[in-house]
C-alpha positions as CSV (number, residue, x, y, z in Angstrom):
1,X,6.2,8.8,-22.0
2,X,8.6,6.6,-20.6
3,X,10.1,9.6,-18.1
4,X,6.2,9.9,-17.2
5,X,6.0,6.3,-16.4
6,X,9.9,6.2,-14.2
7,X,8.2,9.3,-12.5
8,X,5.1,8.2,-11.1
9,X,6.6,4.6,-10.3
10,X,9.0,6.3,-8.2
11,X,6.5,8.6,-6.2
12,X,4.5,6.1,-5.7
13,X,6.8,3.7,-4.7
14,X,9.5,5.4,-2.9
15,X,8.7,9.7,-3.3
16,X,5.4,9.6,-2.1
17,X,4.9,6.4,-0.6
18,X,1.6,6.2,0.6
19,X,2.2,4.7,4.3
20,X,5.3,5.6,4.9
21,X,5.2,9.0,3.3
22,X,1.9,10.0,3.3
23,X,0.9,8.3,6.3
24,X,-2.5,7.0,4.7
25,X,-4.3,3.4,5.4
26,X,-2.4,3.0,8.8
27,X,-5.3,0.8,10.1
28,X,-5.2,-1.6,7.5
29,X,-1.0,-1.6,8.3
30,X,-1.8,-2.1,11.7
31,X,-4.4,-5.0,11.6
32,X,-3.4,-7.4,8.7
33,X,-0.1,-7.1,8.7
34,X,0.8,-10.2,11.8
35,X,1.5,-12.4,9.1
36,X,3.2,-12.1,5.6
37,X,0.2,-13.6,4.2
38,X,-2.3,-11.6,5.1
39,X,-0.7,-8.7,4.2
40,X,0.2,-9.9,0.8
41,X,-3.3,-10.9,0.1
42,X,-4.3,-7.3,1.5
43,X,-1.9,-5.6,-0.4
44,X,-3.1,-7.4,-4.2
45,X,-6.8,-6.3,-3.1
46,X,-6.0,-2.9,-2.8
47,X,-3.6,-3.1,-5.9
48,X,-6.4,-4.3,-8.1
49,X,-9.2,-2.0,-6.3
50,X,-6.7,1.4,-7.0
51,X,-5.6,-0.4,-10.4
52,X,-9.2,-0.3,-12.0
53,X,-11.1,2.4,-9.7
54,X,-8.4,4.7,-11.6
55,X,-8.7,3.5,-14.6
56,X,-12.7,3.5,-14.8
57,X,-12.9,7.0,-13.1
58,X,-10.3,8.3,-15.9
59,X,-12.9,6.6,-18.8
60,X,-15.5,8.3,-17.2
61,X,-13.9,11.3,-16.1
62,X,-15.7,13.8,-19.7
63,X,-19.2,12.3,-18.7
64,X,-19.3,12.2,-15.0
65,X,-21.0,15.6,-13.4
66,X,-18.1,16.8,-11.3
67,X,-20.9,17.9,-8.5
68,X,-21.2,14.1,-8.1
69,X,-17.9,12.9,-9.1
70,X,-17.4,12.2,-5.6
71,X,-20.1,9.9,-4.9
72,X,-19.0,8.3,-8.5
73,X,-15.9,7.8,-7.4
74,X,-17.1,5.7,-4.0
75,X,-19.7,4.0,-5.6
76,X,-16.9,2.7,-8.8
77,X,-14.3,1.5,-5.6
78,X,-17.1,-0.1,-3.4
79,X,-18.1,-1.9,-6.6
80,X,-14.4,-3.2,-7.3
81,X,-14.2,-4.0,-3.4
82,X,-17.4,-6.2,-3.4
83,X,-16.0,-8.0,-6.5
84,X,-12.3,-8.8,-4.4
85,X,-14.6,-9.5,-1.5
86,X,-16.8,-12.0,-3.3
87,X,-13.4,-13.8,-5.0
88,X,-11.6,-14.1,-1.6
89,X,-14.9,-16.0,0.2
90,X,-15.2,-18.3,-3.0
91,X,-11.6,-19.3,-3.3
92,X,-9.6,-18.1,-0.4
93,X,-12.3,-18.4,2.6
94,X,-9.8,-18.8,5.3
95,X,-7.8,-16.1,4.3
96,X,-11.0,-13.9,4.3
97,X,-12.3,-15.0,7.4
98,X,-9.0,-13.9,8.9
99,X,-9.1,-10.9,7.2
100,X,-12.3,-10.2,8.4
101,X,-13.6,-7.0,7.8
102,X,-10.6,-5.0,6.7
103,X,-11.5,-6.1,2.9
104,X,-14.5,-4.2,3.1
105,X,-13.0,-1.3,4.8
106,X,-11.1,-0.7,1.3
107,X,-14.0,1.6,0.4
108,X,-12.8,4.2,3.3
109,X,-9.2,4.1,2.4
110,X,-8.1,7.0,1.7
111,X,-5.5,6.3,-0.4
112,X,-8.0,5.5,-3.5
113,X,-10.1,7.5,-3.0
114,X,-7.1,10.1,-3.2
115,X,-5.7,8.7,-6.5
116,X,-8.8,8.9,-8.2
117,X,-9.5,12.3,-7.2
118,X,-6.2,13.5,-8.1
119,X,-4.3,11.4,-10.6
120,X,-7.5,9.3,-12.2
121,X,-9.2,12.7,-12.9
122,X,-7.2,14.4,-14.6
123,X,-5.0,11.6,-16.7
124,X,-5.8,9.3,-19.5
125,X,-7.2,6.0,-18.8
126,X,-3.8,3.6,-19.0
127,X,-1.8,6.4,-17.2
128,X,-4.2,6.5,-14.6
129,X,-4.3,2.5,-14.2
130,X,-0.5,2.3,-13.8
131,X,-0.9,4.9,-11.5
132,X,-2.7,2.5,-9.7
133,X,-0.5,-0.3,-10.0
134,X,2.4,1.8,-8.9
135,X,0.4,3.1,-6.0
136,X,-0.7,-0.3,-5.3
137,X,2.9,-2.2,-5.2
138,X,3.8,0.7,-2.9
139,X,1.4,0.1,-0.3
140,X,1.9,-3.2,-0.6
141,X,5.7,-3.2,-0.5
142,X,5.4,-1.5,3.3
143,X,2.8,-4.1,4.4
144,X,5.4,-7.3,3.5
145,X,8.0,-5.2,5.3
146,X,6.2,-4.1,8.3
147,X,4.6,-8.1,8.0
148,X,8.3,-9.8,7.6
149,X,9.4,-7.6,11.0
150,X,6.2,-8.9,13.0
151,X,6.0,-12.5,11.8
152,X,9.7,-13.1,12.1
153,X,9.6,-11.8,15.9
154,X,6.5,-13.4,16.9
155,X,6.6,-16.6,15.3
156,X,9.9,-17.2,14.3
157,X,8.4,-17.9,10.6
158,X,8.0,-16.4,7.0
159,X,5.1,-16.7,5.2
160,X,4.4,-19.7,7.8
161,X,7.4,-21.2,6.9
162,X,9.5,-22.0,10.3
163,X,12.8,-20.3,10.0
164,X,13.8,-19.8,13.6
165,X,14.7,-22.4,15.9
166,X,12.8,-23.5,19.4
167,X,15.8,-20.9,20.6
168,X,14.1,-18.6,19.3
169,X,12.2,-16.2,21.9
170,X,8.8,-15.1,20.3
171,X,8.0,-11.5,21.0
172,X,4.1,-11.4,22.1
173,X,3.9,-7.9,21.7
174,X,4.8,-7.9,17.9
175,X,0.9,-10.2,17.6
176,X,-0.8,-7.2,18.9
177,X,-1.3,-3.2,17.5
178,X,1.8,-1.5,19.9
179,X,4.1,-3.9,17.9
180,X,2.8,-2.8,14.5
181,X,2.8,0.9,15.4
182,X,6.8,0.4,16.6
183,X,7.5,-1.3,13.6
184,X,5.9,1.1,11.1
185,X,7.8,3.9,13.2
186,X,10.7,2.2,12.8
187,X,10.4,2.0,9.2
188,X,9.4,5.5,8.8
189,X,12.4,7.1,10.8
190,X,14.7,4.8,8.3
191,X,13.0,5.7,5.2
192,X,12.7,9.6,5.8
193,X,17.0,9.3,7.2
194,X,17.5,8.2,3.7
195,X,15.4,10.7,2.1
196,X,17.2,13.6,4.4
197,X,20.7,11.8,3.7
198,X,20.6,11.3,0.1
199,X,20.5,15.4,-0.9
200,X,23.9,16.0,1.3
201,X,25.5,13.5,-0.5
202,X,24.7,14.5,-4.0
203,X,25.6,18.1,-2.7
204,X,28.6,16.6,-1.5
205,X,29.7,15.1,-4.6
206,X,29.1,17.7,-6.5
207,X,31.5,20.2,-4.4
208,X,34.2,17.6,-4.9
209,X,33.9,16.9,-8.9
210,X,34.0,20.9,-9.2
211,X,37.1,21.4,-6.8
């Protein structure tokens, strides 16, 4: 069990990343992600909307016709989404006016939608909701990172917090969607170099422990 749990953190996180690796919710990486804040907000929504989507597919995964699992499915996540929706405008309305209406587009993400079809479906119910979690933490991992990048270059701050200096020479570009494409490039060229690298080495090691 525990192997089962190491395993789907890592794909999730790091194997199988679903930005980075999969290349799934781009628009969401590309629109929220100006500020640190936004994106961490973002990135809990989705967490708890792929957290509980995948565990109450897998609890209804015996009863559920599979001609209409699919339509189950959307209808279980839009009903999780409306619930973050209606949280964020009661306690956080700022945040979800400058969110606008990227919390709703969490229905269409295909990244949910993907782990209920193929993990939730399949898996028992807490499997399936760590699943979630993992998959979750993921996403939300490259939306600080590609958020920390932007904010830091446009702004000069983290999390609004000044950090640079009046020296500092704010980037304009990083505030708009051509800066958060360069940056999620960016980040996708490192992450697959250290995917590509890390086989040679073990190869590498290996030929010298046997000489």
């Amino acid at each position: 069990m525990a192997s089962d749990l190491k395993d789907i953190a890592q794909k999730n996180i790091w194997k199988e990343n679903p930005v980075i690796r999969q290349i799934l919710g781009i628009c969401s990486a590309l629109a929220v992600t100006n500020f640190m804040e936004n994106s961490l907000v973002m990135g809990l929504g989705v967490l708890f909307v792929t957290a509980f989507s995948n565990l109450t597919v897998s609890l209804l995964r015996n009863i559920m016709p599979r001609r209409v699992r699919m339509m189950g499915q959307t209808l279980i996540i839009a009903s999780y989404v409306i619930f973050v929706d209606i949280i964020l405008k009661a306690y956080l309305p700022e945040m979800s006016r400058a969110l606008g209406p990227y919390v709703g587009l969490i229905i269409t993400n295909c990244i949910i939608m993907g782990r209920c079809e193929a993990f939730a479906q399949s898996n028992p119910p807490l499997l399936s909701f760590y699943d979630g979690v993992m998959t979750g933490l993921g996403y939300t991992a490259v939306l600080l990172s590609i958020a920390f990048a932007r904010e830091i270059l446009a702004f000069g701050t983290v999390f609004n917090i000044q950090v640079m200096g009046d020296w500092w020479p704010t980037w304009t570009i990083m505030v708009m969607a051509p800066g958060a494409f360069f940056v999620i490039a960016v980040l996708i060229w490192i992450v697959n170099g250290i995917s590509l690298s890390a086989p040679k080495k073990i190869k590498k090691g290996v030929d010298v422990h046997a000489n």
